[in-house]
C-alpha positions in Angstrom: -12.9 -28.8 2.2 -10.0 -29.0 4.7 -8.8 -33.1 5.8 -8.0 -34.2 8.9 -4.5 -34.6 9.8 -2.2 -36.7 11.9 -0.1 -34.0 13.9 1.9 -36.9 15.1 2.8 -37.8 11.1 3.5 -34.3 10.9 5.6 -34.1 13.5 8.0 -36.9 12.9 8.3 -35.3 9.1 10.1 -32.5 10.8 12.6 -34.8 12.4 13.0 -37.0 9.5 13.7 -33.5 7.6 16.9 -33.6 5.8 17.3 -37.5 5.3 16.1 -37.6 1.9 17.9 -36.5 -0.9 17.5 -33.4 -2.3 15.3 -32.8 -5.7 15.8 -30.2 -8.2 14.5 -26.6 -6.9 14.2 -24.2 -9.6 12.4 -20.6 -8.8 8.9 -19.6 -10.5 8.6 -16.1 -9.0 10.9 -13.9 -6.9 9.4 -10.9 -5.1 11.9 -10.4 -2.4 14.0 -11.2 0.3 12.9 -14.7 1.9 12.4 -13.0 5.4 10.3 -10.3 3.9 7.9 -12.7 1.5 5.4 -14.6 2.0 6.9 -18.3 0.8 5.4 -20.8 -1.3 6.6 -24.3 -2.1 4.9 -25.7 -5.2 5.8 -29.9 -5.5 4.7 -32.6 -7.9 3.3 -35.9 -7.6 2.4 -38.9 -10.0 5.0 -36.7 -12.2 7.8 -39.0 -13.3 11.6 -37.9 -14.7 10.0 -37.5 -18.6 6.9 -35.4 -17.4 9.3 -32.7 -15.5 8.7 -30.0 -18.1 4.8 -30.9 -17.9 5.5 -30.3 -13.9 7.2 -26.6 -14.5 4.3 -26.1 -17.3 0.7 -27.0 -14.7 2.7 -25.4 -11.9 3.4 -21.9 -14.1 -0.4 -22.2 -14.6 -1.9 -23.0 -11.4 -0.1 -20.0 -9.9 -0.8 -17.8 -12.7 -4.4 -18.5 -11.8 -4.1 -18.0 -8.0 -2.9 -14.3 -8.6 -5.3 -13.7 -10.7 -7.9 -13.8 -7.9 -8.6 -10.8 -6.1 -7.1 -10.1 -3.7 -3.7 -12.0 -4.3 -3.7 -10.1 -7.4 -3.4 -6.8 -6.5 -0.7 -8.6 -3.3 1.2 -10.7 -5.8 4.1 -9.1 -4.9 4.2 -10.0 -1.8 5.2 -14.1 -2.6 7.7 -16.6 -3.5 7.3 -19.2 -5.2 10.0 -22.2 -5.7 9.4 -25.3 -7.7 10.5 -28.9 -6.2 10.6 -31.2 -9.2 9.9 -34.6 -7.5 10.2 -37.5 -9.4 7.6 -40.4 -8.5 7.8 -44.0 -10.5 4.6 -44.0 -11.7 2.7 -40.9 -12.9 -1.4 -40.2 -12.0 -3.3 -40.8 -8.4 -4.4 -43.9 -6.6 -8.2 -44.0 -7.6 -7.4 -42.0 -10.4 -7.5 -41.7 -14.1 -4.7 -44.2 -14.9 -5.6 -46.9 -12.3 -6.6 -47.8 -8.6 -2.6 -48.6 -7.6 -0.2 -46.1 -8.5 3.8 -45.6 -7.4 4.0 -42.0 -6.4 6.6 -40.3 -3.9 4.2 -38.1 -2.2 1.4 -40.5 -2.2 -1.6 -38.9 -3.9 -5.1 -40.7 -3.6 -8.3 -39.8 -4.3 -11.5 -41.4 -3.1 -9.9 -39.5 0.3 -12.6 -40.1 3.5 -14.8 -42.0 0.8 -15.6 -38.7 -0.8 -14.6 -39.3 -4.5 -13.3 -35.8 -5.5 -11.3 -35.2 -2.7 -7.5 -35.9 -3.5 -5.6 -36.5 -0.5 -1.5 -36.8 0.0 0.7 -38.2 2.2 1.7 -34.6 4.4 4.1 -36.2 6.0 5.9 -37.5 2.8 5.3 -33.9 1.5 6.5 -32.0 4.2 9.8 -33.5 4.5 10.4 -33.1 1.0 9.3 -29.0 1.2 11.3 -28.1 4.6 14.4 -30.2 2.7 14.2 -28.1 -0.6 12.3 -24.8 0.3 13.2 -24.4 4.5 12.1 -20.8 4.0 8.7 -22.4 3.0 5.3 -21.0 4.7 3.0 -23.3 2.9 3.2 -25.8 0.2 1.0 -26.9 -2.3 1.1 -30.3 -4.5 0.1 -30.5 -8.1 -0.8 -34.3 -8.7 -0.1 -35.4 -12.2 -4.0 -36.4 -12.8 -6.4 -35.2 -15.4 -9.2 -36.0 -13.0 -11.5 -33.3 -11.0 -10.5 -32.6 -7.0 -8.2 -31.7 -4.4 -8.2 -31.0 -0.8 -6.7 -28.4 2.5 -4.9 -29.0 5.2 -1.3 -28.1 6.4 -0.7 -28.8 2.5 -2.7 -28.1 -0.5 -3.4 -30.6 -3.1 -4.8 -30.2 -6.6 -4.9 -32.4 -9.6 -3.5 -31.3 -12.8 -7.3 -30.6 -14.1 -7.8 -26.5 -14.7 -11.1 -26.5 -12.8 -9.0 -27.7 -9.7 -7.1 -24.5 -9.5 -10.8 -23.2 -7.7 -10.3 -25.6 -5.2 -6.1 -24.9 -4.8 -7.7 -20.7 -4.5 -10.6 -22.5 -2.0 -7.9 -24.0 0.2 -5.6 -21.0 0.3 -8.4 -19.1 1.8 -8.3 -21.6 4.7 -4.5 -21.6 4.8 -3.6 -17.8 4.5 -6.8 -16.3 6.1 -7.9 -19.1 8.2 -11.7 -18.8 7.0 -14.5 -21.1 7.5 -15.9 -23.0 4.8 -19.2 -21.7 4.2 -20.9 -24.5 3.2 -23.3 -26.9 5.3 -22.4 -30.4 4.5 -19.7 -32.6 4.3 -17.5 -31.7 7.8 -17.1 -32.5 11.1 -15.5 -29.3 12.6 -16.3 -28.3 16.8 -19.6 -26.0 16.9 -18.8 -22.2 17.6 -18.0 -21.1 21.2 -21.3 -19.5 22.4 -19.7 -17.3 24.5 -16.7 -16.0 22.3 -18.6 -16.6 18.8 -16.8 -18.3 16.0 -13.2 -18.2 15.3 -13.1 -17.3 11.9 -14.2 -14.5 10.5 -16.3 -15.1 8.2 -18.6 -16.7 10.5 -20.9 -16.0 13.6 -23.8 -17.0 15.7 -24.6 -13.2 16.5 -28.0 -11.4 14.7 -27.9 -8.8 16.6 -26.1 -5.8 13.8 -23.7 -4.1 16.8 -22.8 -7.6 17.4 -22.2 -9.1 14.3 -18.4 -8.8 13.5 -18.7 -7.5 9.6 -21.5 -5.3 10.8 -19.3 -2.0 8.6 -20.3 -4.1 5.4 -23.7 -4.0 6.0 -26.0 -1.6 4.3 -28.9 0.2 6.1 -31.8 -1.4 5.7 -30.7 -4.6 5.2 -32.9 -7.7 6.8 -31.3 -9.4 9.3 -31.0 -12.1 9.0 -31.0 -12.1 5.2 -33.4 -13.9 3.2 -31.6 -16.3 0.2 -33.0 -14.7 -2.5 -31.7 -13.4 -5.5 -32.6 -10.0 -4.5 -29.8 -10.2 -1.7 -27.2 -12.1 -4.3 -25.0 -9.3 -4.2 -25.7 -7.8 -0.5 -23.5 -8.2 2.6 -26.0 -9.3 5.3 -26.5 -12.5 7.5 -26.9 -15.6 5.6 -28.1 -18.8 7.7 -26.0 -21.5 7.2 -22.1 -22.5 7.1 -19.3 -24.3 8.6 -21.0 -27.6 7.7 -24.3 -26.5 9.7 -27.5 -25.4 7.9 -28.9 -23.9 11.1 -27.7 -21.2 13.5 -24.6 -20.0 12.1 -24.4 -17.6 9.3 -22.3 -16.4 7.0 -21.9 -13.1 5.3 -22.6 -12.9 1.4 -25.2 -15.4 0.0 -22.3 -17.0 -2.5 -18.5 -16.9 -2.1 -15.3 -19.1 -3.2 -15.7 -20.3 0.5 -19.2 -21.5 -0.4 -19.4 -22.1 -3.8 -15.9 -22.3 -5.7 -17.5 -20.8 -9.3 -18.0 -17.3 -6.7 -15.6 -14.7 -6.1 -14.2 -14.2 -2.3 -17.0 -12.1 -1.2 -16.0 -8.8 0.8 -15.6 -9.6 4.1 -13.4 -12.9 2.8 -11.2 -10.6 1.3 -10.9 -8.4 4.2 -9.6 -10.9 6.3 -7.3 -11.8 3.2 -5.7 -8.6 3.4 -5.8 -8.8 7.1 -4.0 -11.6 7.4 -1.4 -10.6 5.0 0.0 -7.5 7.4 -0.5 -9.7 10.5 2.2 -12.3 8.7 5.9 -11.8 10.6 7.1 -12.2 6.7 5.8 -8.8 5.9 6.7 -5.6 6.9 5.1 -2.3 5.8 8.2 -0.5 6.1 10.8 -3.2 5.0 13.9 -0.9 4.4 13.8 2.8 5.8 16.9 5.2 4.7 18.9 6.3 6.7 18.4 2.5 9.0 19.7 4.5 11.9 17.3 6.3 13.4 19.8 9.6 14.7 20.5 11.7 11.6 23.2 14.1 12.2 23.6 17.3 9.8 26.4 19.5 9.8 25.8 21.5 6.9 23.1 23.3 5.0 22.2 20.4 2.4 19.0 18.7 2.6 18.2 16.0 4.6 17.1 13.2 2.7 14.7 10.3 4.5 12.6 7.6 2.6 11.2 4.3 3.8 10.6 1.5 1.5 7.7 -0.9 1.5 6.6 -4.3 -0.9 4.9 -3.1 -3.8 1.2 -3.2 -4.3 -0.7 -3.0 -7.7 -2.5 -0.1 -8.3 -0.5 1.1 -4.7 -2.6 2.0 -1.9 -0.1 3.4 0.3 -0.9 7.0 2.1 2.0 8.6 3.4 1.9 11.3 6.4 5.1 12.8 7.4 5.1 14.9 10.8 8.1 17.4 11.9 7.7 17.9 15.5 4.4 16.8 15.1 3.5 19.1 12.8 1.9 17.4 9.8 3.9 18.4 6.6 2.0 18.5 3.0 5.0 15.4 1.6 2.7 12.5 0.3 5.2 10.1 -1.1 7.9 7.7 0.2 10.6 10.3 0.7 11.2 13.6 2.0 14.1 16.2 2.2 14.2 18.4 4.6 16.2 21.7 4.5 18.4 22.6 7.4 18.0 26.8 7.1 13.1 25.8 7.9 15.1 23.8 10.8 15.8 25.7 14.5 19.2 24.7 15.6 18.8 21.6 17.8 17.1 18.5 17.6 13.9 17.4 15.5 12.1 14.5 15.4 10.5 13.3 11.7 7.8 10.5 12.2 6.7 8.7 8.8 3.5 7.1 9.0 2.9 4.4 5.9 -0.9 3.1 5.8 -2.5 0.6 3.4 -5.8 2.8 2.7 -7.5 0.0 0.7 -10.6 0.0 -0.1 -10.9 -3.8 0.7 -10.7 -3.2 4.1 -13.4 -1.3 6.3 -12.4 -2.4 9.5 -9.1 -2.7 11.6 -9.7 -2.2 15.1 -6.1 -3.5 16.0 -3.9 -1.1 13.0 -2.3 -3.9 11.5 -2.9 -1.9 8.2 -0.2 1.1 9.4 3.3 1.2 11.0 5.9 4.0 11.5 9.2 5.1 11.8 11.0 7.6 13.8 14.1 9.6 13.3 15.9 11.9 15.3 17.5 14.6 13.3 19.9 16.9 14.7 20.8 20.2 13.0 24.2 21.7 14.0 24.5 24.9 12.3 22.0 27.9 12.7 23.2 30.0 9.9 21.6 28.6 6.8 19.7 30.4 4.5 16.5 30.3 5.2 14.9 27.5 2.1 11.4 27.4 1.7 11.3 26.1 -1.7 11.8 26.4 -5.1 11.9 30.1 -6.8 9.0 29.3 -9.0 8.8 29.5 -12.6 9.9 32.9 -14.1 6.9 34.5 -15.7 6.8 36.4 -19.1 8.8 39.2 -20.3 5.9 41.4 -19.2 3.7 44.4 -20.4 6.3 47.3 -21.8 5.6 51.1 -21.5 4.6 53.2 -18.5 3.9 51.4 -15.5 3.7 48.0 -17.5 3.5 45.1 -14.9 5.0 41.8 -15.8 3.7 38.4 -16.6 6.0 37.1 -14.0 4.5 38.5 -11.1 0.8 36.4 -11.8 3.0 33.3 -13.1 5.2 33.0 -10.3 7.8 35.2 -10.6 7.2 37.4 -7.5 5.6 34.4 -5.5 9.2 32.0 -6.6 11.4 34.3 -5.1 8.8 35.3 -2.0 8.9 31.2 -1.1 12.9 31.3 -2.2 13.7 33.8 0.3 13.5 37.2 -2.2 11.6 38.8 -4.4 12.1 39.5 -8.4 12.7 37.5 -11.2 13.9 37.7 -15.2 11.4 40.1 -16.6 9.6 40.6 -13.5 8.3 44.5 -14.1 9.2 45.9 -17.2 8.5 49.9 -17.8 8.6 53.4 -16.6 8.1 53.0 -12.5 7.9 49.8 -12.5 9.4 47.2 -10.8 12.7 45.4 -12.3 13.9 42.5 -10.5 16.5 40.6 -12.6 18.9 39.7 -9.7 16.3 40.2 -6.8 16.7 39.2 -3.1 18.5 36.5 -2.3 18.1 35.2 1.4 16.8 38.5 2.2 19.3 40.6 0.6 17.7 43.7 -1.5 19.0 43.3 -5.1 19.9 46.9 -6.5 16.9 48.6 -8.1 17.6 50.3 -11.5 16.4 53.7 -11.9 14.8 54.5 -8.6 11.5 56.1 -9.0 11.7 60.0 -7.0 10.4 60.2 -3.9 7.3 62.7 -3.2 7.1 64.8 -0.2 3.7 63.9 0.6 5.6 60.7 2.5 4.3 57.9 0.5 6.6 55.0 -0.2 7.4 56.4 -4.4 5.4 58.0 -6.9 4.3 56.6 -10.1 3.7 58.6 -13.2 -0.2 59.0 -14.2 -1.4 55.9 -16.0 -2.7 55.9 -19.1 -5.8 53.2 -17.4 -6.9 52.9 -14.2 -4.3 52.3 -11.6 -6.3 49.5 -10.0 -5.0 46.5 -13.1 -1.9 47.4 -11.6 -2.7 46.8 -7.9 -4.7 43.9 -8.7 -1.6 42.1 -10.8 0.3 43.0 -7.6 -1.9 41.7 -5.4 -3.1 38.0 -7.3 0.9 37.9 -7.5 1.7 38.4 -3.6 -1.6 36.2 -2.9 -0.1 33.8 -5.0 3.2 34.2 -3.4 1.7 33.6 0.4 -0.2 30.5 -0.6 3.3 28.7 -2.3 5.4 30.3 0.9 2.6 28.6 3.2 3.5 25.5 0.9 6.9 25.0 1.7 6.9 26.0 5.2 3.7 24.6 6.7 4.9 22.8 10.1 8.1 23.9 10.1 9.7 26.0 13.5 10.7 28.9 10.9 7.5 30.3 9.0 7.4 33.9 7.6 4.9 35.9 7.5 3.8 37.9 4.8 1.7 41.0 4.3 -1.6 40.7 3.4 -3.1 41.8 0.0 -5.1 43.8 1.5 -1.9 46.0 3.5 -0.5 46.3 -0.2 -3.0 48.9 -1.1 -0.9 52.4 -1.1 -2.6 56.1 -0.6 -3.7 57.7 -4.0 -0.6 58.0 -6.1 1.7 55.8 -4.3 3.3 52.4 -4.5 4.9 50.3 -1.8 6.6 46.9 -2.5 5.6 44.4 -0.4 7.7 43.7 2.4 8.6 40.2 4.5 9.1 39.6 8.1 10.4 36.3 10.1 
């Protein structure tokens, strides 16, 4: 249920602003920065200077509830809320539960347009005394001190102090944040729906046709059209006749919803919109802080560059993070990123984050308001870094002793560390006659000395191991699940980046009968 209004009233509150004296502000939830919230102004009325801690105790509640509801819930994050503790003369509502007369600053009535439940204020009164206290506000709501059922919309919200009220405060919101259509068909005298452009809002339309109809992604196949009333269809997205005050040729999409019926939850498309609306808002920004701000990153050395943006939280988080180098898509999924100078040609490289709210809640969003990004420019001076692909993985076991033993390390990362680091070898790589000892391996491509060289055979393989006591082929296959291993975590670190290695196949590792090669690495 949304009031008329006097723009005029409204109006003149704005230039009255400031000429009343200021009331006690106190804050009941701080999310943010001002310019990055959404900004809510919560004032009472009928609440006199003894019932202030009554005020602060129906306010905490009211706006407990309203994050409770889905989706502000999971959003909550993204609102103020201040308190303005106005002190009226007389507590209650006129047409109330303590008389037909009462002294109040804000002027709180019920009995609003003859409809009994519907508690109106004075929005001028109100509005002056929200831009005066909170002038950061985006919308206000006022909490009447009144036991009795109701409340009402409009450019200000009004609810009594009665719990059940807090569905109508959630109700209004809907209209005031997502700028949906009540969904009922009585009570209201709003202008029919353009035939031509359909209805404004989005929860409502005068199309049947299903390419037409503008929540046409909620809509299961096989769903009538429109949708019979029944309880069959209770819980189905479909086309509903009758809403926005008329029974007949305008529908609406779920059969219940807090827009229809205040016991409902906001039915899907509702809380599209909801969400909708909150990343259209100029308050909120997907990326609110991105580090470094400026958008040339200059590096002169061979530490990592270090990027992250920062965005207001959601609960669970829905964010999906895509970083591109060059646009080249990188395998980073989280806020931040460093980047190492020595994957990086010389020159300069540009890094596009791309932050996306990947909600369920929303199936459509023709216009991207559910994704931004940001853009740097990073410039790397010097082209004689070491080449860093990654971490050196995990050093495996001590490994098999004896003749030709082959090492833990080589399956549990050893090998494929140091492959990705820039070298091969690791503590307790290959223990054992002919094997393989890497303790100091390669460092940026540097061949760490190898104890005990096996002899070389004249038959011009790359060495010679001694007979085994099993079949050579465990050997092999360590080797090769090892260097397999290694490629996939090198492929890891380097995938989009200008400098990629390239590493022997498995398959090239296989020697002649009674020879061994180690694998080998070209750039």
């Amino acid at each position: 249920m949304r009031r008329a209004v006097s723009w005029a009233a409204l109006a003149a509150a704005w230039l009255l602003a400031g000429s009343a004296g200021a009331a006690e502000v106190e804050s009941l939830r701080q999310s943010g920065p001002v310019a990055d919230r959404f900004n809510i102004a919560v004032l009472g009325d009928g609440y006199r200077a003894e019932d202030q801690t009554k005020l602060k105790t129906d306010a905490q509640g009211i706006i407990d509830y309203l994050f409770s509801v889905p989706p502000l819930q999971q959003y909550a994050a993204f609102f103020n809320v201040k308190l303005v503790h106005v002190i009226s003369k007389e507590n209650g509502a006129d047409n109330g539960s303590y008389g037909a007369t009462r002294d109040t600053a804000l002027g709180a009535h019920f009995n609003c347009d003859n409809i009994d439940r519907l508690l109106c204020i004075d929005d001028a009164a109100a509005s002056v005394a929200a831009v005066q206290d909170v002038p950061e506000y985006n919308f206000a709501i006022v909490i009447v001190n009144d036991p009795k059922y109701g409340g009402s919309g409009g450019p200000v919200c009004a609810s009594s102090s009665n719990e059940q009220s807090f569905e109508v405060l959630a109700h209004e919101i809907g209209h005031s944040l997502a700028r949906l259509a009540d969904e009922y068909s009585y009570e209201g005298n709003q202008p029919p729906c353009n035939q031509q452009q359909d209805c404004r809002e989005a929860n409502a339309t005068l199309r049947t046709s299903l390419d037409q109809i503008k929540w046409q992604d909620w809509i299961e196949q096989g769903t009538p059209l429109p949708t019979p009333p029944t309880d069959q269809y209770g819980k189905v997205t479909g086309l509903f006749e009758g809403t926005r005050y008329t029974p007949i040729g305008v529908f609406r999409p779920q059969l219940n919803c807090k827009m229809r019926d205040l016991g409902a939850e906001f039915c899907s498309v509702c809380t599209e919109q909801f969400v909708r609306s909150i990343w259209t808002s100029d308050n909120i920004k997907m990326i609110e802080q991105a580090t470094p701000a400026e958008i040339a990153v200059a590096s002169a050395s061979c530490d990592a560059v270090e990027l992250s943006v920062k965005s207001p939280p959601i609960s669970p988080s829905t964010y999906r993070y895509t970083w591109t180098v060059d646009g080249k898509a990188q395998l980073e999924t989280t806020s931040k990123v460093a980047l190492m100078p020595g994957a990086l040609m010389q020159g300069a490289h540009q890094v596009v984050v791309t932050v996306e709210d990947a909600t369920t809640l929303v199936r459509s969003d023709p216009d991207g308001v559910l994704k931004e990004q940001f853009t740097w420019t990073v410039s790397v001076a010097k082209s004689d870094c070491p080449i860093q692909m990654g971490g050196g993985g995990a050093a495996g076991a001590a490994g098999t002793a004896g003749n030709g033993g082959v090492a833990g390390a080589v399956v549990s990362g050893g090998v494929a560390g140091a492959l990705a680091g820039g070298g091969l070898g690791g503590a307790g790589g290959v223990v054992g006659s002919g094997g393989v000892a890497g303790t100091t391996g390669m460092v940026s491509g540097g061949a760490a000395p190898r104890p005990n060289p096996p002899p070389r055979e004249t038959s011009g393989c790359g060495c010679s191991l001694p007979e085994q006591n099993g079949p050579r082929s465990a050997m092999f296959l360590a080797l090769t699940l090892g260097l397999a291993f290694a490629r996939r975590r090198a492929a890891v670190f380097v995938s989009g980046r200008n400098h990629t290695p390239t590493l022997l196949s498995p398959a090239s590792l296989r020697p002649p009968a009674r020879c061994c090669q180690l694998p080998s690495r070209t750039v």
